[in-house]
Residue, then its C-alpha position, 0 to 999 in steps of 0.5 A: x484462523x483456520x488454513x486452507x487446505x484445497x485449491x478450490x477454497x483457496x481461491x473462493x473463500x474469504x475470512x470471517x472476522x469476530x471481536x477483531x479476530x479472523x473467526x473461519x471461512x465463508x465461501x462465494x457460490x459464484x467463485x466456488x462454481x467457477x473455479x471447480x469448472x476450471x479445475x475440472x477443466x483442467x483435470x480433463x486436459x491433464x487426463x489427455x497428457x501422457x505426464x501429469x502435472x497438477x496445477x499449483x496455487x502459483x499456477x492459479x494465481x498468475x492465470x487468474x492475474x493474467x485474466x484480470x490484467x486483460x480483463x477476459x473474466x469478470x470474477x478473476x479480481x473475486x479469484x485473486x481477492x480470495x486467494x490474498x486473503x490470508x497475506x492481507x491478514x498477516x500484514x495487518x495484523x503485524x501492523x496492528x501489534x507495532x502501531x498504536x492507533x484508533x483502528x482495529x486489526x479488521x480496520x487493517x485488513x479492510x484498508x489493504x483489501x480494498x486497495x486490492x486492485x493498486x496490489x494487482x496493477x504493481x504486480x509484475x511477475x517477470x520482476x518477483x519470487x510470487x505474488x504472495x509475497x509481493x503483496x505482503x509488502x504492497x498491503x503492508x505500504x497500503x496500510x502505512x500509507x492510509x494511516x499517513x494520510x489519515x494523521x494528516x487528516x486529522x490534524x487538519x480543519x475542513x477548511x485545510x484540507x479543501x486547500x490542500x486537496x488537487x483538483x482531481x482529488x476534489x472532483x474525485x471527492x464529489x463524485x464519490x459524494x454523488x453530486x452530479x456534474x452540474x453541481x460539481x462545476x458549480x463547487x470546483x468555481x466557489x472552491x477555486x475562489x474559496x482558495x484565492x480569497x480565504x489563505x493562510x497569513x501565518x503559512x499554518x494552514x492544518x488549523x485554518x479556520x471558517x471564513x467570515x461573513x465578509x470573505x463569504x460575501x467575497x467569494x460570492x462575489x468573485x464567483x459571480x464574475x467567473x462564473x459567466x466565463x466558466x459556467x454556462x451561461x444561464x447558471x444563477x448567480x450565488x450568494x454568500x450563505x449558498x457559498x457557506x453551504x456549498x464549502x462546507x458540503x465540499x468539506x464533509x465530501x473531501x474527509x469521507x473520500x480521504x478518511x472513509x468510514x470503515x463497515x464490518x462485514x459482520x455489523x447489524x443490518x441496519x434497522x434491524x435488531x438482529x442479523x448480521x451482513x455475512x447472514x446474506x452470503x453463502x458459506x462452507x467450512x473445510x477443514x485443511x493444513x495449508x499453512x505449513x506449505x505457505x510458510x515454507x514457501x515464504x521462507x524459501x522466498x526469504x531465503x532467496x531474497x537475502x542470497x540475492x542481496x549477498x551476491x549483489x553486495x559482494x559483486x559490488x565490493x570485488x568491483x571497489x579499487x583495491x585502497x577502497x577495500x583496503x579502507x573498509x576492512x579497516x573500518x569494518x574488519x578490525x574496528x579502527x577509527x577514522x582517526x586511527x586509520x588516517x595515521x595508519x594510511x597517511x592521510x587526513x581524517x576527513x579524507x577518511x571520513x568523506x570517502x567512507x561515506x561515499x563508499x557506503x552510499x554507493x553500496x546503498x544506492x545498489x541495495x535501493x536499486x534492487x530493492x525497487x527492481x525485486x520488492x517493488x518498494x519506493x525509496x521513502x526515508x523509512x525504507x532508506x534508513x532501514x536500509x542503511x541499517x541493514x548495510x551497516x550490520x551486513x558489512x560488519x559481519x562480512x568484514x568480520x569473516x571475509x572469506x566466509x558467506x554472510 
């Protein structure tokens, strides 16, 4: 993937993907216009002031993200989407090497791309080094997220997941089909009975199969008796083969909105035999050598976040009463066990034990904490336990050289 160098095709070019590879950059006339009257803008404004300061990509990022936040130019989302495209990348293809699943390096970027207004929306910049690399770890929690969900999905029948589905997420299922919201009302009654007659017996509802012809008949039944005081009255009655189709219309509806089939940009046209989607975009290429800039400042903003939490854990430790301290240099420092430190400071072992264990989960309850506030990550049992790991590895090194920084 070539890097872009201009702040013009920085914030009005996207990625080109061939055989699952990022081949080169296509340019959006509608952004390419609006950001070149913006930079000239600016350059006029500049010109005007007795010291010039040209505007960076930071600076273009948070005003395009201001003006998506209120909404003042419809093309600030398209601005922003450009300009994340290369951050979207890395994470999916940093994923697509560790994971061993169905979907493509381009599946990835097109899952986390799409998502791009929760990104946008999480994005504080009070809270975070920039937003480059805050969306680095909100694309890489999209795609995580998405692939739970898909394996869920997976694994379960039609008929489980209409149980497993809220109301909202049903509702949000048809209208995405493009139901209207007379039918709609029609397919949330029949849902609703379809899920107070037909239940698991076993509690294994992933593999809940198709009712029979007698809980059809039931459903109808249950629904022509709730739909007078739920519908309007002058709906029809149902019958149990229009039961039948309506769930399994509510099923195909409930897996395309939570396992969407994914469309390449450079896909045929359909009922075409030659001609690809990007054949109706207008595209540029310009040569440039960003990435050299992107990496350096990404590394920087590494550097900042491990100094953050070397201070945060060493503030902590300075707080600790002084047998505390005493307790974890002997664990950590000189590599004692439980046992060994409970003769050497006459005490009993599970009393070493539980106050180590409380020790460190007041450290880790400080790193989550900043975690949350600085990388904007929820506190799910991956995060925790890597974590954990990461506590365990920087108090050996501490202890080993207490006087040193880590």
């Amino acid at each position: 993937m070539r890097p872009r160098r201009s702040i013009l095709e920085l914030f009005s070019t996207f990625l080109q993907f061939e055989n699952d590879a990022a081949r080169d950059w296509l340019s959006d006339a509608r952004l390419r216009r609006s950001m070149q009257a913006n930079l000239d803008c600016s350059a006029g404004f500049q010109g005007n002031q007795s010291e010039q300061i040209e505007p960076t990509e930071t600076f273009w990022a948070l005003y395009w993200h201001k003006l998506w936040q209120t909404k003042e130019n419809p093309l600030a989302s398209g601005h922003l989407a450009a300009y994340l495209q290369e951050v979207c990348y890395w994470s999916a293809q940093k994923l697509a090497l560790n994971l061993s699943t169905r979907s493509s390096l381009a599946d990835f970027f097109q899952i986390a791309i799409a998502k791009l207004d929760r990104v946008l929306a999480g994005f504080n910049p009070q809270h975070s080094s920039g937003l480059r690399s805050y969306a680095s770890l909100a694309f890489s929690n999209v795609i995580k997220d998405t692939l739970r969900l898909r394996q869920e999905v997976d694994i379960c029948t039609d008929w489980a997941l209409l149980h497993k589905l809220s109301c909202k997420r049903f509702v949000e299922s048809l209208q995405n089909f493009g139901f209207n919201a007379t039918t709609i009302a029609s397919y949330r009654l029949a849902w609703e009975c379809f899920k107070l007659i037909h239940a698991p017996t076993d509690g294994k509802i992933r593999k809940l199969g198709k009712p029979d012809a007698a809980t059809f008949a039931a459903i109808a039944q249950q629904y022509n008796r709730d739909r007078i005081s739920t519908l309007d009255p002058s709906s029809p009655p149902t019958t149990p083969v229009l039961v039948e189709q309506w769930l399994i219309s509510c099923g195909k509806a409930a897996r395309s909105l939570l396992y969407p089939m994914l469309v390449s940009a450079d896909a045929s046209k359909s009922g075409q035999e030659s001609g690809e989607l990007l054949d109706d975009l207008e595209f540029t290429f310009q040569e440039s050598s960003l990435m050299k800039v992107i990496a350096q400042e990404e590394e920087k903003n590494r550097d900042d976040q491990r100094s953050q939490l070397n201070a945060i854990l060493l503030r902590s430790l300075v707080k600790l009463d002084l047998p505390s301290q005493r307790l974890l240099q002997l664990y950590y420092g000189q590599g004692l066990t439980q046992q060994d430190i409970a003769k050497q400071l006459d005490m009993k072992q599970y009393t070493v034990s539980r106050r180590l264990t409380s020790l460190r989960q007041g450290l880790l309850d400080t790193l989550g904490k900043w975690s949350q506030t600085t990388l904007h990550k929820s506190l799910d049992s991956n995060v925790v336990q890597t974590m954990s790991t990461i506590l365990e590895d920087w108090l050996k090194v501490h202890y080993a050289h207490p006087d040193l920084p880590s």
